[in-house]
C-alpha positions, 0 to 999 in steps of 0.5 A: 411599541405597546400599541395595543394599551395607546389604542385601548386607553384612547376610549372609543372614538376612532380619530382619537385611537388613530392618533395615539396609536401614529404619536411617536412619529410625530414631533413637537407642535407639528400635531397641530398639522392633524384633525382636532380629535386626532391631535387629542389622541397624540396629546394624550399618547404624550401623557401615557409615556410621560405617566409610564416613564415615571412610574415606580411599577413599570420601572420596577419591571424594567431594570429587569432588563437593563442591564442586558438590553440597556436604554432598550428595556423600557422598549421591551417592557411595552411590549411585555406589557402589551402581552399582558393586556392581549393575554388577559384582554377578556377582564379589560373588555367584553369585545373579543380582541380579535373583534376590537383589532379588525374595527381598528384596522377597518378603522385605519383604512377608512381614515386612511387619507389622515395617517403619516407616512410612517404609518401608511407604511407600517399599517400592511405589516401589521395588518397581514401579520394581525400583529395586535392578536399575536401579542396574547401569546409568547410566540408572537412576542417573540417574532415581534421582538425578533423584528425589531432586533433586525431593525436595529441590526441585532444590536438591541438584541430584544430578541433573546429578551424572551428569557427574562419574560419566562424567567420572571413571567409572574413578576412581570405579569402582577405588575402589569395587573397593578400599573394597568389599573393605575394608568387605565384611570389616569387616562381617563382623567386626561383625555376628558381634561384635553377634551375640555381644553379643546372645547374651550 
């Protein structure tokens, strides 16, 4: 769910934010399915959550959570960190936010013959909702988090996780700050590394 940061660390090649922006609907070797530079951009969503799954600051972040949310605190956990990076989008980027989410929407309606289903589906909520901006603010987390628990049946309960992000908000924000750096270099690294394999 952090869209904002796949979209972000995919550079600024529009095929390949498309697809790591739609990877998580996309199984196993059917990415062979799609454009060469979107396949890229699932490749390298691949690496980022692989990457952030492992890490010792984002899972420091997380068990904050388990213990109320369970396997749902790393879902959680994107998209505090989302929040961060939308909140504090001016040190990460001299476009205005608001400016880089309308190209990537544009962006999607251009190449729309290349989505999924799945995001062919999702792509009017999110736009009339300008979900990417809402993320800077708590509210908008909130909502966002309020939907998805109504997707789960209120079973996740992500909902109520609002409290534990002001709870420990600078905790989760200085970690935020650190993993960012740390994560903005590694893709950088593997998109050029998948780039070359591509080439080859």
């Amino acid at each position: 769910m952090n869209f904002l940061a796949h979209i972000y660390l995919s550079g600024d090649h529009d095929l390949i934010k498309i697809g790591n922006f739609m990877a998580d609907g996309i199984r196993g070797n059917d990415y062979r399915n799609f454009n060469p530079d979107i396949q890229k951009g699932i490749l390298l969503h691949r690496a980022i959550d692989t990457f952030t799954d492992a890490h010792p600051i984002f899972r420091k972040s997380k068990h904050r959570l388990h213990e109320a949310y369970g396997h749902y605190s790393g879902v959680i956990m994107d998209v505090f960190y989302d929040h961060f990076l939308a909140k504090n989008w001016d040190r990460y980027s001299e476009i205005p936010l608001e400016t880089y989410v309308s190209a990537f929407y544009s962006s999607l309606k251009e190449h729309y013959d290349l989505l999924t289903d799945k995001t062919k589906g999702l792509m009017p909520y999110m736009i009339e909702r300008n979900w990417l901006v809402s993320y800077a603010s708590i509210d908008g987390i909130a909502t966002i988090l309020f939907q998805m628990d109504q997707r789960t049946k209120n079973r996740s309960r992500m909902q109520y996780s609002v409290r534990e992000l002001q709870e420990y908000y600078v905790n989760f924000e200085i970690e935020f700050t650190l993993f960012f750096e740390e994560i903005k270099q590694f893709a950088t690294d593997k998109l050029a590394e998948i780039t070359h394999d591509f080439s080859n």
